[in-house]
C-alpha positions, 0 to 999 in steps of 0.5 A: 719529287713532291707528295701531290706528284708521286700521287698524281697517278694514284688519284687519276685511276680513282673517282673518290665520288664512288670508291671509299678509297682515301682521296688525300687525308693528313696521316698520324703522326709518324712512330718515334719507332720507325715509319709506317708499314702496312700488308693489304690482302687484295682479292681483285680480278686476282688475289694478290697482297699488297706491301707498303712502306711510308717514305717521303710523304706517301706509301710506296707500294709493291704487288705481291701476287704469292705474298710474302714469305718469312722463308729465305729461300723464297723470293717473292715477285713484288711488282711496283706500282703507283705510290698510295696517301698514307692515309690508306694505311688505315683503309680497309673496304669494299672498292665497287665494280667498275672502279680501279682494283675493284674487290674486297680490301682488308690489313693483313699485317701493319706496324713499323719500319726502318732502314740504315741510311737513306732509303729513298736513294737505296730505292733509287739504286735498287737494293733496300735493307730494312727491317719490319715490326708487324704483328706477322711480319718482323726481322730483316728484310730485302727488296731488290729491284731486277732487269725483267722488262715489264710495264712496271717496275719488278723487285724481289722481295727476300726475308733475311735469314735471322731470328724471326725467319720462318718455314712454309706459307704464312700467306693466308686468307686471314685479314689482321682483326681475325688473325690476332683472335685466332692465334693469340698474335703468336708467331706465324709459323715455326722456326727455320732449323737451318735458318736459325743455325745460319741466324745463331752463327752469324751472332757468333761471329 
């Protein structure tokens, strides 16, 4: 599908002569590392965080509502919704009352990703491996498109069990720019023992 397309959605919700919202603005060059990645924390008429990948020219876009979890154990609810410029990769604001996701915006987490073969078909099929170099979020990852009627489309999103899987909660209240000065950009949580015996087994084979 072309990009002006799979935006159409995306601008028909918005009047950019009031929100501060990318209309259409060219992207960065794309990372020889991978494509984009970024984490929204959404506080609008529900506190939500939103997940993007770029794919083919825009930000396919997932609501969390619990944000993601680097516990395996915890599938987190991803609800699709329309895809978003990848220029909004960058934004970070205030959407005025009145307009579409009116409430506070900020980056939680961005960085880059990649995925064996071809992920727009995978997509397509339902189930996208791939794996994520954030500054929060790293290691591998899972989306799996489920049979939940809905208005939109409902995946699951599932981390791996690998090195980089985490116990608890690290969905907080932390935008990106504080998050990086309070914590020295350590890693979000502590070591699953469970996941990284499961993680140590699997590399041995």
């Amino acid at each position: 599908m072309h990009t002006a397309k799979r935006l159409a959605p995306y601008r028909r919700k918005r009047d950019f002569a009031v929100t501060p919202e990318p209309a259409d603005v060219p992207a960065s060059p794309r990372s020889a590392r991978g494509a984009a990645f970024v984490v929204h924390l959404h506080h609008a008429r529900a506190r939500h965080f939103d997940f993007r990948l770029e794919l083919e020219g825009t930000l396919r876009s997932w609501a969390i509502p619990k944000g993601p979890s680097l516990d395996p154990a915890a599938k987190r609810l991803a609800v699709q919704v329309e895809d978003h410029p990848l220029a909004y990769a960058r934004f970070e604001g205030r959407i005025p009352a009145g307009e579409y996701g009116a409430g506070k915006v900020w980056i939680w987490d961005r960085g880059t990703w990649t995925a064996p073969g071809n992920a727009a078909q995978a997509l397509q099929k339902g189930q996208l491996r791939f794996t994520l170099r954030g500054q929060r979020l790293r290691g591998e990852w899972s989306l799996v498109r489920t049979r939940f009627a809905g208005r939109q489309p409902q995946w699951l999103l599932i981390k791996v069990a690998d090195a980089a899987a985490r116990a608890g909660d690290v969905a907080d209240d932390v935008p990106l720019s504080r998050w990086g000065k309070r914590r020295g950009a350590a890693p979000v949580g502590r070591p699953h023992k469970a996941v990284r015996a499961r993680a140590e087994a699997q590399a041995r084979g």
